[in-house]
C-alpha positions as CSV (number, residue, x, y, z in Angstrom):
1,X,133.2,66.8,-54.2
2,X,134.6,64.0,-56.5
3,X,135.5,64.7,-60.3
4,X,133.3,63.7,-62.5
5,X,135.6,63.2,-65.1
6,X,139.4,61.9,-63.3
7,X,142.7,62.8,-65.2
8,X,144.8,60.7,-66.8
9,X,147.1,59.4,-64.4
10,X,150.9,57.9,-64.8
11,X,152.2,55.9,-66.8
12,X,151.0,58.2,-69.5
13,X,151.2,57.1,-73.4
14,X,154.1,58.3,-74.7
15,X,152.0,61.3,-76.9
16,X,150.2,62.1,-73.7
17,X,153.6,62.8,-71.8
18,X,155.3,64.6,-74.6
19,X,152.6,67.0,-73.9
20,X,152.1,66.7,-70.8
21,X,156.2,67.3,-70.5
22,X,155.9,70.8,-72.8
23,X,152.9,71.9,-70.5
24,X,155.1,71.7,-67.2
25,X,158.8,70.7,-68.2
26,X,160.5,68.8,-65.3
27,X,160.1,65.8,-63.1
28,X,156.7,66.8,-61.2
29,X,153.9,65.3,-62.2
30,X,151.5,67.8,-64.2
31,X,148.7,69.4,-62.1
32,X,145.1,67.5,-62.4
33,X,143.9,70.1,-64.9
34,X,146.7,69.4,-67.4
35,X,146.0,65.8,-66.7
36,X,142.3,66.1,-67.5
37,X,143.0,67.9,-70.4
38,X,145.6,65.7,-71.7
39,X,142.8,63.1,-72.1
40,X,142.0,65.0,-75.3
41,X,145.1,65.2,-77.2
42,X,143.7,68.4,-79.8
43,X,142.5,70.4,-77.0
44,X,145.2,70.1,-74.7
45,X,147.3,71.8,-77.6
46,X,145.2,74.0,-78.4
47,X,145.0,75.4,-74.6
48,X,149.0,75.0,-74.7
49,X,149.2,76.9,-77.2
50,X,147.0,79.7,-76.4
51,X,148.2,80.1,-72.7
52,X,152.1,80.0,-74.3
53,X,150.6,83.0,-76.4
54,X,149.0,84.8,-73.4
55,X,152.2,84.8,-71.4
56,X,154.5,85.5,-73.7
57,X,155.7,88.8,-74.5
58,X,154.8,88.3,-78.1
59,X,151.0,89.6,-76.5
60,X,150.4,93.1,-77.7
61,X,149.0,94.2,-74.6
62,X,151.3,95.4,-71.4
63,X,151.9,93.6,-68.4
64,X,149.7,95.9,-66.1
65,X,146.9,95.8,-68.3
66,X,146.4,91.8,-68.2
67,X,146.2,91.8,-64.0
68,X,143.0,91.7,-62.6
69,X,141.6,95.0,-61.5
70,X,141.1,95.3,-57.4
């Protein structure tokens, strides 16, 4: 099925990869969802910072108790 909306693709503007760069540091390019979020400056650091916050160990809950249960 195609995307209805296609990320942004290389050559990014340069606020776009500074982003994109803290998302997924290194020289890969950023998968497709980063890249469709990036199209939306505010929200893709909003979702950077919340998914920073939810895998960091500054979140109060344990390890075990953020897997999936099954």
């Amino acid at each position: 099925m195609p995307a209805r909306i296609a990320p942004a693709e290389a050559p990014h503007p340069s606020e776009v990869a500074e982003v994109l760069h803290r998302i997924m540091p290194g020289d890969e390019e950023p998968i497709a969802l980063f890249r469709l979020y990036a199209r939306t400056l505010p929200l893709t650091e909003a979702l950077h910072a919340w998914g920073s916050y939810q895998l960091s160990r500054r979140l109060s809950s344990q390890l075990r108790n953020r897997r999936p249960a099954g």
